[in-house]
C-alpha positions as CSV (number, residue, x, y, z in Angstrom):
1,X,-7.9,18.2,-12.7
2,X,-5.4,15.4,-12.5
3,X,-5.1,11.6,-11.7
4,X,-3.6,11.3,-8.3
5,X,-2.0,8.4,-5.7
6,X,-2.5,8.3,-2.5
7,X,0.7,6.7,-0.8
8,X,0.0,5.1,2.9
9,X,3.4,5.0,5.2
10,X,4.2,4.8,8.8
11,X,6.9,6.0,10.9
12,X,9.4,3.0,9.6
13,X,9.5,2.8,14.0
14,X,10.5,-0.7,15.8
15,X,7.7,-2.1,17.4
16,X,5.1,-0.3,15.3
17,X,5.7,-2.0,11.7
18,X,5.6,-5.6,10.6
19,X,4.7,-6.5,13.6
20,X,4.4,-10.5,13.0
21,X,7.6,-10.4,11.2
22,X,9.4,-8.7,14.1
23,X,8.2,-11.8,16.4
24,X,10.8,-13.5,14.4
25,X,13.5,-11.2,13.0
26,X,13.1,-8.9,16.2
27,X,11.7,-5.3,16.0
28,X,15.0,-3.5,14.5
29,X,15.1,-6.0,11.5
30,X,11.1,-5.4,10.8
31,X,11.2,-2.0,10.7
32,X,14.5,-2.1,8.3
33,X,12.3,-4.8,6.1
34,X,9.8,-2.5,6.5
35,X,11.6,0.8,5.4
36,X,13.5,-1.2,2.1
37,X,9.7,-1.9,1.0
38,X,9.0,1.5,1.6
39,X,11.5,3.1,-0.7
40,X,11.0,0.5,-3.5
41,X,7.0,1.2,-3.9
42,X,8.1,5.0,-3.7
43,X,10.8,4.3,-6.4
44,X,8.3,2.2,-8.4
45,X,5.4,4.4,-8.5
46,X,7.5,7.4,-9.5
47,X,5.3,9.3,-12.1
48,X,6.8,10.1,-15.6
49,X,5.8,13.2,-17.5
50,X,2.7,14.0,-15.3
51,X,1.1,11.0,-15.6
52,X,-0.2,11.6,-11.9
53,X,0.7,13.4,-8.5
54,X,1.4,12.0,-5.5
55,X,-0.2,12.2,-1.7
56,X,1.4,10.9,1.1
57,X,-0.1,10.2,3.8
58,X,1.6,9.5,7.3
59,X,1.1,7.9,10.6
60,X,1.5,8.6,13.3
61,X,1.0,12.7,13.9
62,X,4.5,13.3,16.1
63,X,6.2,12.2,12.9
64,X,5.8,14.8,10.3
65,X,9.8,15.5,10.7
66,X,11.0,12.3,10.5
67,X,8.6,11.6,7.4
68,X,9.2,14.7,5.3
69,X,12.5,14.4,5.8
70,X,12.5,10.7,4.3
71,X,10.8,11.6,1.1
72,X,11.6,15.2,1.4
73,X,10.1,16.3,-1.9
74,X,6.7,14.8,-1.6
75,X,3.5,16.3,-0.3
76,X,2.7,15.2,3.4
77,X,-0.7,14.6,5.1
78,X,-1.8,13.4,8.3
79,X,-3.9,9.9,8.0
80,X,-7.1,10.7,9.5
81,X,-9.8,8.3,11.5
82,X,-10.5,5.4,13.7
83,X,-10.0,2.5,11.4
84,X,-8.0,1.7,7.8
85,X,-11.5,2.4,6.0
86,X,-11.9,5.5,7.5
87,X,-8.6,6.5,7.2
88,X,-8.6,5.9,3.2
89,X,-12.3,7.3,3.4
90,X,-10.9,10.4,4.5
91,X,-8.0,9.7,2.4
92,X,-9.8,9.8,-0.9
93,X,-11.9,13.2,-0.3
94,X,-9.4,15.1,0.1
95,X,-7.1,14.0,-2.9
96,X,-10.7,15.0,-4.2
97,X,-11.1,17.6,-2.7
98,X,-7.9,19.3,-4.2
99,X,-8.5,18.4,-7.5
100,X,-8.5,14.7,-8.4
101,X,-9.6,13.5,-11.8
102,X,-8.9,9.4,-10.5
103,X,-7.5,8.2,-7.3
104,X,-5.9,5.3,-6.5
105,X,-4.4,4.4,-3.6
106,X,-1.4,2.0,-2.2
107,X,0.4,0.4,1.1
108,X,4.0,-0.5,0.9
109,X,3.2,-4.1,1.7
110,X,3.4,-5.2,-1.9
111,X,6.9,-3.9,-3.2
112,X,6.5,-5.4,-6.9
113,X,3.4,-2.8,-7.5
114,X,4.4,-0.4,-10.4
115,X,3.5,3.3,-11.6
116,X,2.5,0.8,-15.1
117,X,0.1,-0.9,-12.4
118,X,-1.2,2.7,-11.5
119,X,-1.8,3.8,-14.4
120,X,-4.0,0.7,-15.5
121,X,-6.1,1.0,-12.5
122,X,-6.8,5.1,-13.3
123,X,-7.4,4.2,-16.7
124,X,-9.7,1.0,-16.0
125,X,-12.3,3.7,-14.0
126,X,-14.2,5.5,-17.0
127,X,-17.3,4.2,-18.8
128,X,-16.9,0.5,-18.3
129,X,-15.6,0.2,-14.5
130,X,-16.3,2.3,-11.3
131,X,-13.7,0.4,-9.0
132,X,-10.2,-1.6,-9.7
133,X,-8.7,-3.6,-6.9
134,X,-5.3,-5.1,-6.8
135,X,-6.2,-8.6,-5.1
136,X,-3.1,-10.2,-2.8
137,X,-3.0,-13.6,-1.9
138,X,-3.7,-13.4,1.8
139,X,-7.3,-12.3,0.8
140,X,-6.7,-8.6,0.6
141,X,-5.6,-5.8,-1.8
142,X,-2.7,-3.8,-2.4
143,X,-4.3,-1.1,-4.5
144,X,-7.9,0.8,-4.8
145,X,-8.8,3.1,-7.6
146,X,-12.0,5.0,-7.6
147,X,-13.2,8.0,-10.0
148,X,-15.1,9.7,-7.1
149,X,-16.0,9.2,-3.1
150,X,-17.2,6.0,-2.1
151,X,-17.1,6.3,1.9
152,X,-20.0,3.3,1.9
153,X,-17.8,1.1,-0.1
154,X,-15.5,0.9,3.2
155,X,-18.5,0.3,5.6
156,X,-18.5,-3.2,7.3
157,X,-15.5,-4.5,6.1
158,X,-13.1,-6.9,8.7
159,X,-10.1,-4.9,8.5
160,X,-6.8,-7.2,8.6
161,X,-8.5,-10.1,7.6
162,X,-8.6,-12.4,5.0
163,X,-11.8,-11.6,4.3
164,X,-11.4,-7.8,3.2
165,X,-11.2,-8.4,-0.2
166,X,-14.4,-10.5,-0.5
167,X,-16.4,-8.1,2.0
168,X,-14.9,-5.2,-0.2
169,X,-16.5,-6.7,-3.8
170,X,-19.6,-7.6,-1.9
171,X,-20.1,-4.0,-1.1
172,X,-19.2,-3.1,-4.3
173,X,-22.0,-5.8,-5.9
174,X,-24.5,-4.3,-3.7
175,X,-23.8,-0.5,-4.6
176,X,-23.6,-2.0,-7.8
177,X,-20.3,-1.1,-9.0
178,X,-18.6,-2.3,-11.8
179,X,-15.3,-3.6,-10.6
180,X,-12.2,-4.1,-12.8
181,X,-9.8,-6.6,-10.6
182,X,-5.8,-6.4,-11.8
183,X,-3.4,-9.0,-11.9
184,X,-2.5,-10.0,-7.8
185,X,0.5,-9.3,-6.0
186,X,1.9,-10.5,-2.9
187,X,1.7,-8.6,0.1
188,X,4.9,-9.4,2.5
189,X,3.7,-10.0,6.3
190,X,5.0,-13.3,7.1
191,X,7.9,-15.0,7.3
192,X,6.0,-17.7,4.6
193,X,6.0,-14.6,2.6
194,X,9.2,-13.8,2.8
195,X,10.2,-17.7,1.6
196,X,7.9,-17.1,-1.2
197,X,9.2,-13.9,-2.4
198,X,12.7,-14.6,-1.7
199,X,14.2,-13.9,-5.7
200,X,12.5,-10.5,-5.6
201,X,13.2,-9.1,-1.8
202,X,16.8,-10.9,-2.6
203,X,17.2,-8.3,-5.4
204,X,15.3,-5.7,-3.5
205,X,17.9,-5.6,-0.9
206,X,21.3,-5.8,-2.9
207,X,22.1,-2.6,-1.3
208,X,21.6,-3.5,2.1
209,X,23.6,-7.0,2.8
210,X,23.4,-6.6,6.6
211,X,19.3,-6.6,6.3
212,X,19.6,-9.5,3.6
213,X,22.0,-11.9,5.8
214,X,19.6,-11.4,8.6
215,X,16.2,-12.9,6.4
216,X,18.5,-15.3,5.0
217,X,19.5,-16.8,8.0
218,X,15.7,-16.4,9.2
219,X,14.8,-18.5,6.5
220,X,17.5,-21.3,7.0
221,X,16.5,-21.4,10.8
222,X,12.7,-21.9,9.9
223,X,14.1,-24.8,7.9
């Protein structure tokens, strides 16, 4: 058996990602934001040594290509269910279902999380925690780690609200998990986000200029 994360992507398709940040920087810009966060949690999560395997699980179905072909060495699976808590539900049997020891599992909304943030969260679940969560700012999380199924700890819960992380560690009070909570990140959704993460999506994108200028001059307009 082996620790495991489970890595949630979308087709990096204009229109379909960042959807609040396209109403500003247009659809084509998004999805570019959108694909640069992408490939800097995937670079930041890399496991050394076997310290964990990695899922990846894509949406929509039509792009299997497209996907395995961005990451062409990972292992690809289809996000299955109605909702974001059924789709993790599902999600986290089958990671343990082939094998898992510890599962966590991670968005690409939050490009600062680390494989070091990983690996505290896997190591957290044991004898004195059942649950870790990465809190964000906007009332969310950007990371769940679990040591075995818990489909009821997704039932109920206002997905893409700021309420999910409180609804999430009420749930978890009532099952009466022990819950260890990480240090919080910031997810990037906004354009106030952007502003606030400037410094770090600034260095993020020193390999794409063209994507930079654009938020830059985003920002200055929203001045």
């Amino acid at each position: 058996m082996s620790d495991t994360l489970i890595v949630f992507l979308k087709q990096p398709q204009p229109g379909a990602v960042k959807t609040r940040l396209a109403e500003v920087l247009g659809p084509e810009t998004a999805a570019e934001l959108y694909r640069a966060m992408a490939e800097e949690v995937v670079r930041r999560t890399h496991p050394r040594g076997g310290e964990y395997r990695r899922f990846f699980f894509y949406t929509p179905d039509e792009a299997r290509c497209e996907m395995g072909g961005w990451f062409p060495v990972e292992t690809w699976l289809p996000q299955r269910g109605e909702d974001l808590g059924a789709r993790m539900v599902a999600a986290f049997d089958e990671a343990f279902r082939r094998g898992a020891r510890r599962t966590a599992i991670i968005g690409t909304d939050a490009p600062s999380v680390s494989r070091e943030r990983v690996i505290e969260a896997l190591e957290a679940l044991g004898n004195d925690h059942d649950l870790a969560i990465g809190p964000t700012a906007d009332g969310g999380y950007y990371l769940l780690a679990l040591a075995r199924p818990r489909p009821e700890l997704f039932e109920g819960i206002a997905w893409s609200t700021p309420s999910v992380l409180a609804q999430t560690l009420e749930r978890a009070a009532t099952l009466g998990l022990r819950v260890r909570l990480l240090k919080p990140l910031s997810d990037i959704d906004t354009m106030a986000d952007v502003r606030s993460e400037w410094p770090q999506l600034k260095a993020l994108l020193q390999g794409r200029p063209t994507l930079a200028a654009a938020l830059a001059a985003a920002l200055e307009d929203e001045r």
